[in-house]
Steps between C-alpha positions, in 0.01 A plus 500: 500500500271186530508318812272225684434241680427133423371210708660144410249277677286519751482400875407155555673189697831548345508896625482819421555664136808630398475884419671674220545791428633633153664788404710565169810474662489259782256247637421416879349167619281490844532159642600171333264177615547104323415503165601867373732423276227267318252754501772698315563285243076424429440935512829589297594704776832613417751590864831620320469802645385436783761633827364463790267283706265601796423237731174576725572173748796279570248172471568257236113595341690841420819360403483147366573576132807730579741232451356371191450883388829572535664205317276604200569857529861455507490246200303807302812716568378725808796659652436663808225432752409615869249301658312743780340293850455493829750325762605135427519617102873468511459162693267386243720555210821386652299181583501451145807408416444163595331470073580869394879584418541781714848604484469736886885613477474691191128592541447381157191213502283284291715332202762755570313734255271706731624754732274464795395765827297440764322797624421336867305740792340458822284838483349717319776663236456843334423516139826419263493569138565200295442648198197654393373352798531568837399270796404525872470167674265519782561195762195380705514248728219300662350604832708401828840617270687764543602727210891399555402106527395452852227245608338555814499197724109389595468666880768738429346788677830714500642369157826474690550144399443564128670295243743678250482338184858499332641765303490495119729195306888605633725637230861537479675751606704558187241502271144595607331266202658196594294262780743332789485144493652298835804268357442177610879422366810653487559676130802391331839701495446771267798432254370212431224577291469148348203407316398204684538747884262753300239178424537454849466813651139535283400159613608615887263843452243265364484326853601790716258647759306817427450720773162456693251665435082437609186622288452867497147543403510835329223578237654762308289794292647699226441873415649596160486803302639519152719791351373852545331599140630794317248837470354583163662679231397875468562568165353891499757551768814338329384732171479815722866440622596500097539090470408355168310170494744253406774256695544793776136415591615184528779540717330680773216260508786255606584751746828644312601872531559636185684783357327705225695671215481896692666276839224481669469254756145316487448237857214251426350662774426755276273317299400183676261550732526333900584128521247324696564170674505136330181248530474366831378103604491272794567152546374389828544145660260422777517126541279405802297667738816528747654800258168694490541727809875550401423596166195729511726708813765544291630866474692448143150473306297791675637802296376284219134495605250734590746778300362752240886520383447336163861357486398318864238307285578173412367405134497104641496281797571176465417283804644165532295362796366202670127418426432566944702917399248564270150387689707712836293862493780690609700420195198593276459821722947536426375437129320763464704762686656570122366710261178349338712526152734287598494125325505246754589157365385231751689188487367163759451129384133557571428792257758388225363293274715187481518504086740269270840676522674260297216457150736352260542186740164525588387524095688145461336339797216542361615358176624209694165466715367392156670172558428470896380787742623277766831368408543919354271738681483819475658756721255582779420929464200739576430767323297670755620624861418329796394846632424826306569829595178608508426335797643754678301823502761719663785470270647786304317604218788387234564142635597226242610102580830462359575253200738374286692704274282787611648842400498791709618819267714765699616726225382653303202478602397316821186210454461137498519326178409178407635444150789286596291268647372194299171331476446254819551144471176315467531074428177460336582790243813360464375122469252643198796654279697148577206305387495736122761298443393165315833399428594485888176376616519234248800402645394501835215252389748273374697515806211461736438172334830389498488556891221356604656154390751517740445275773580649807272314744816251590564537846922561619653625806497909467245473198309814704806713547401829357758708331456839450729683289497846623809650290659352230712726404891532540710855577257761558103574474370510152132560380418103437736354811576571813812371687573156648211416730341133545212413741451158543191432681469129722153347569562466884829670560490888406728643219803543464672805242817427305647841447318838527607745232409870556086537457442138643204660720387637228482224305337328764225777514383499111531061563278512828338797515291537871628137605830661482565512883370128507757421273782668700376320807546178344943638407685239668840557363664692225772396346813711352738350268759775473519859553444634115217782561220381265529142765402682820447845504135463563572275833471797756170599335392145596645472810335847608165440380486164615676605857111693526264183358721221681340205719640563876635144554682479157832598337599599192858330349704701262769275365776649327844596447678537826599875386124575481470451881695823512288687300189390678659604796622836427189610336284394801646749730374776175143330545412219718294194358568221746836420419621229704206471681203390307709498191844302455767413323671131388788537279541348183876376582340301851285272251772418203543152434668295803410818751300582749430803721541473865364655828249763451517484095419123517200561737349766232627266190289155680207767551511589145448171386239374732283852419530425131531087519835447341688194560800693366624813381811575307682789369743440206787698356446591147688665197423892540687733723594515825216320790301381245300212621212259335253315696370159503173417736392154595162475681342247748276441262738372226546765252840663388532890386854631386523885393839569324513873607741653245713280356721386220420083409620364845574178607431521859151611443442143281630288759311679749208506328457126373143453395356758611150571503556855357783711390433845474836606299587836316539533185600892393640459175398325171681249339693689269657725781676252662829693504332757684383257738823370589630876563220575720497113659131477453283246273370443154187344441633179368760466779230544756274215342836269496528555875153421569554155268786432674367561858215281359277782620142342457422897414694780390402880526677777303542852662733786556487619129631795339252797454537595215222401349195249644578239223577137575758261368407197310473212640509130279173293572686237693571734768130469633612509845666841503302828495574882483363764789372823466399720797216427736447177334353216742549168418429209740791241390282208359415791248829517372445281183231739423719824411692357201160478293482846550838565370403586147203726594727687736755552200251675307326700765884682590528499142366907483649589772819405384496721182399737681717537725795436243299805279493714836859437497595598141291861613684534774836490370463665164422806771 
């Protein structure tokens, strides 16, 4: 039997890794942060079998790519799937189904394909075999909580006024795996099953009420031993008892009884000698310093320390902990308390290098930095740890940082191994193999020259808008693009985001690097166009992170979908970020044309506009699916910006957007597939520059492509006025009749990649 462990990422800004561990049969996945999924595709990590999740936290840094994951997993034909967490998991998920079909009365979710559990627990659980593998959850909570959810009130001397948190998510009587929603309307009569009463009824659980629920701050730890392992074969004793080597062998090394030829009876026992128990590891989450004294007091690790009971011995330790856990000496002292064999694999922003995760995006931004490292930089990344291990003179004698795609080997023989790992990322390597190539450079000469006759010193309202581009991509995470996610940066007035697509934070770390808290500071408002998942699934990770950078006397405006107020409600009792408070909500159906929001709405709508400087602000119904809105911006300052969203051609987004100052407009599918468009109401390329010449868009940006590949439509030389994105691209907006001289250039670089990817392909499937 081979089994191990692999590490897919490494913790940084975005979270903590995700854990896997493999076995022949069955795979098991610890934790699921934004951008998973993409680091799936890059790795070729392959999750059909994978069963079961483990969640160590509730928080949206643990969770954030389980939506997304799921989608993906049930497109790849996974059938069943239980999803293990602390209380509020059930909330979580049923929260959901505001952008993920769950279908609650037949407890069959996630395009109707994937049979999904939740596994939900508010202490520590005894192990359960799932498999080969079976699991322990140990729940900590921080100090001042009580084991069962209590919080002890500050000058509580008694504790007889402590708080009860609520139990775990309610579930129906009837049937245990089904979450109870309040009705906010009567159902229908049940003989009258009609097709439009059953749309109803799904939009009706779309708005009802969850139950309430409040954070439960649980930092749950996982001990898991895999299946025991058989004894050796003793093949002097199976000859003594008269058994010829052969298939019998065989048999009672599977643990068969045989019969020999004289009827004899022969138990494996005979033969085998004693079972001894399967490899043992720990996954340990120890956020802050608050979990510390819970952790280290905990009874369910002790008979695992300080033992000379070799089974007791964990082979690993992997710690998941905050950078303040690992400099606390009583967790080093709780560290070494195993047995000086054991692995530990250490795991903090500080002592994990912050390496390229994505290379083959970052191998053509350096390509395109040929052209301009401003307009196309490339991803910021270290390659060494803020802080090393060895800093620390009291850690265990085995103690490794963790990285990505790190293996740990469990069977059949226990070690770290490196091999799956690939060379680091380095730029100026990278920028030496691009310049070998004289056919590419010579083509970035040419188009150097080219721009460098463009004048763009003529002054126009919004000429020093930046744009920054950081996902391009449509439908899920790819290796070149990222989802939906546009920055656009004012001079005077902050920034405002137009859609977040899962691994916007991310994005924003490899485009800002350290000034990446600067940059959230400066987040005035984030803009949703509809609820398809690769449009806003990274907007908690925003809200979150910028809920711990924000300026006291500001707000941050979401503006979205009226539906999405629901969802940013519900999941703020699972983890609080300032909802309603420091962060709110103005819906996209208050601002339509000939509307306006009133009473409290209006008040946060006016204060919008004077923290950002518009004149006026406009959402627009569009050709896609259900609440999906465009946007059109005017500023005091005389400049126009539409964004289309998703969107067939549409008319109201033209006579919205008269002459704009720049139209930032999808454009998913190439000209030939313009049947396909149609189905899926999105854009060609060609329809999206009409709309911008009909608008009479002084500017027209292309985005929201498919990712299939990183290669760019052509565009005719007349069209000097429309350009083509790629991610983390920053362009200021009197730039904009640069790009198209790089259009050629750009061709040829993705050229390679291209066949490559079309010759990975052919491999793939002639498997």
């Amino acid at each position: 039997m081979k089994a191990y462990i692999q590490f897919v990422g490494q913790s940084s800004v975005e979270g903590p890794p995700s854990i896997i561990v493999h076995y022949d049969s069955q795979r098991y996945m610890f934790n699921c942060r934004e951008g998973t999924q993409r680091l799936f595709v890059e790795e070729r990590v392959r999750m059909a079998k994978l069963r079961d999740i483990y969640l160590t936290r509730v928080e949206w840094q643990n969770i954030g790519g389980l939506p997304g994951m799921l989608l993906t997993l049930a497109d790849a034909g996974v059938k069943d799937l239980t999803i293990h967490g602390s209380k509020n998991l059930t909330h979580f998920m049923a929260a959901t189904r505001q952008f993920v079909n769950h279908l609650q009365r037949t407890n069959r979710s996630i395009r109707t394909s994937l049979a999904l559990d939740i596994d939900e627990f508010d202490q520590s659980t005894e192990s359960a075999n799932k498999g080969p593998l079976r699991v322990s959850s140990v729940v900590v909570l921080p100090d001042n909580q009580g084991l069962f959810g209590k919080k002890r009130r500050r000058g509580d001397e008694d504790g007889d006024k402590d708080m009860e948190y609520p139990p775990c998510t309610p579930r129906s009587n009837k049937n245990p795996d089904e979450i109870v929603i309040a009705e906010d309307t009567e159902p229908g009569h049940p003989l009258a099953d009609t097709k439009t009463q059953q749309r109803q009824r799904s939009f009706d659980m779309l708005r009802a009420r969850l139950p309430h629920t409040q954070p439960f701050p649980a930092a749950t730890s996982y001990i898991c031993r895999g299946p025991k392992l058989p004894g050796k074969f003793n093949v002097n004793a199976a000859k003594g008892l008269g058994i010829t080597p052969g298939p019998l062998f065989g048999q009672l090394q599977r643990g068969q009884t045989i019969t020999l030829e004289d009827g004899r009876t022969i138990e494996p026992n005979q033969v085998m000698g004693p079972s001894s128990a399967g490899h043992l590891f720990l996954i340990i989450d120890c956020p802050s310093l608050a979990y510390v004294n819970n952790l280290i007091t905990n009874d369910a690790f002790k008979q695992y320390q300080q033992t000379d009971i070799k089974d007791n011995q964990p082979s690993t330790v992997i710690h998941l902990i905050g950078q303040d856990v690992l400099e606390d000496k009583r967790y080093r002292d709780w560290m070494n308390l195993f047995n000086p064999k054991t692995e530990h694999i250490v795991s903090t922003n500080d002592v994990c290098a912050q390496s390229v995760l994505y290379r083959s995006h970052a191998h053509g931004q350096v390509k395109l930095s040929k052209l301009d490292d401003e307009i196309f930089p490339v991803p910021k990344y270290s390659n060494t740890a803020a802080r090393s291990l060895t800093e620390y003179t009291d850690l265990p004698p085995k103690c490794i940082p963790l990285s990505n795609m790190l293996q740990y080997n469990l069977e059949p023989k226990p070690g770290v191994d490196r091999s799956p790992q690939r060379p680091e990322f380095d730029h100026e390597k990278a920028s030496q193999q691009v310049e070998k190539n004289q056919e590419f450079m010579g083509a970035v000469t040419k188009a150097r020259e080219a721009a460098s006759s463009v004048d763009i010193n003529h002054a126009f309202p919004g000429d020093n808008i930046k744009i920054i581009t950081l996902g391009t991509g449509s439908s899920i995470p790819s290796k070149y693009r990222n989802v939906s996610a546009t920055l656009v940066k004012t001079p005077e007035h902050g920034s405002m985001m137009l859609d977040a697509g899962e691994g916007t934070l991310g994005q924003m770390m490899r485009r800002f690097g350290e000034k990446l808290d600067d940059e959230l500071r400066q987040l005035q408002c984030i803009f949703v166009s509809h609820l398809h998942a690769d449009h806003h699934l990274g907007v908690i990770q925003l809200l979150t992170k910028w809920a711990k950078v924000y300026i006291f006397d500001r707000k941050l405006y979401v503006v979205a979908p009226f539906i999405f107020n629901t969802w940013l409600h519900e999941y703020s009792q699972v983890e609080s970020f300032g909802f309603q408070d420091k962060i709110v909500m103005i819906r996209n159906e208050s601002i339509l044309t000939n509307r306006s929001p009133a009473n409290t709405e209006l008040e946060q709508f006016n204060g919008l506009k004077s923290a950002m400087g518009i004149s006026h602000l406009e959402a627009v119904n569009v050709i896609h699916c259900r609440y999906a809105y465009g946007l059109t911006i005017d500023h005091q300052t005389g400049w126009r910006l539409v964004y289309s969203g998703d969107t067939r051609p549409c008319d109201n987004l033209v006579q919205a957007g008269q002459n704009a100052t720049l139209l930032i407009h999808e454009a998913t599918l190439e000209d030939g597939m313009k049947a396909e468009a149609i189905a899926k109401r999105h854009s060609t390329t060609q329809e999206a520059v009409e709309i911008g010449q009909r608008m009479n868009a002084r500017y027209t940006l292309l985005n929201h492509f498919s990712q299939r590949y990183p290669k760019i439509p052509s565009l005719s030389s007349e069209q000097s006025n429309v350009c083509f994105s790629f991610d983390l691209m920053s362009v200021a907006v009197k730039q904009i009749p640069v790009l198209p001289k790089y259009t050629e250039a750009i061709s040829l670089l993705f050229k390679e990649e291209a066949e490559a990817e079309e010759a990975g392909d052919d491999d793939r499937n002639s498997k």
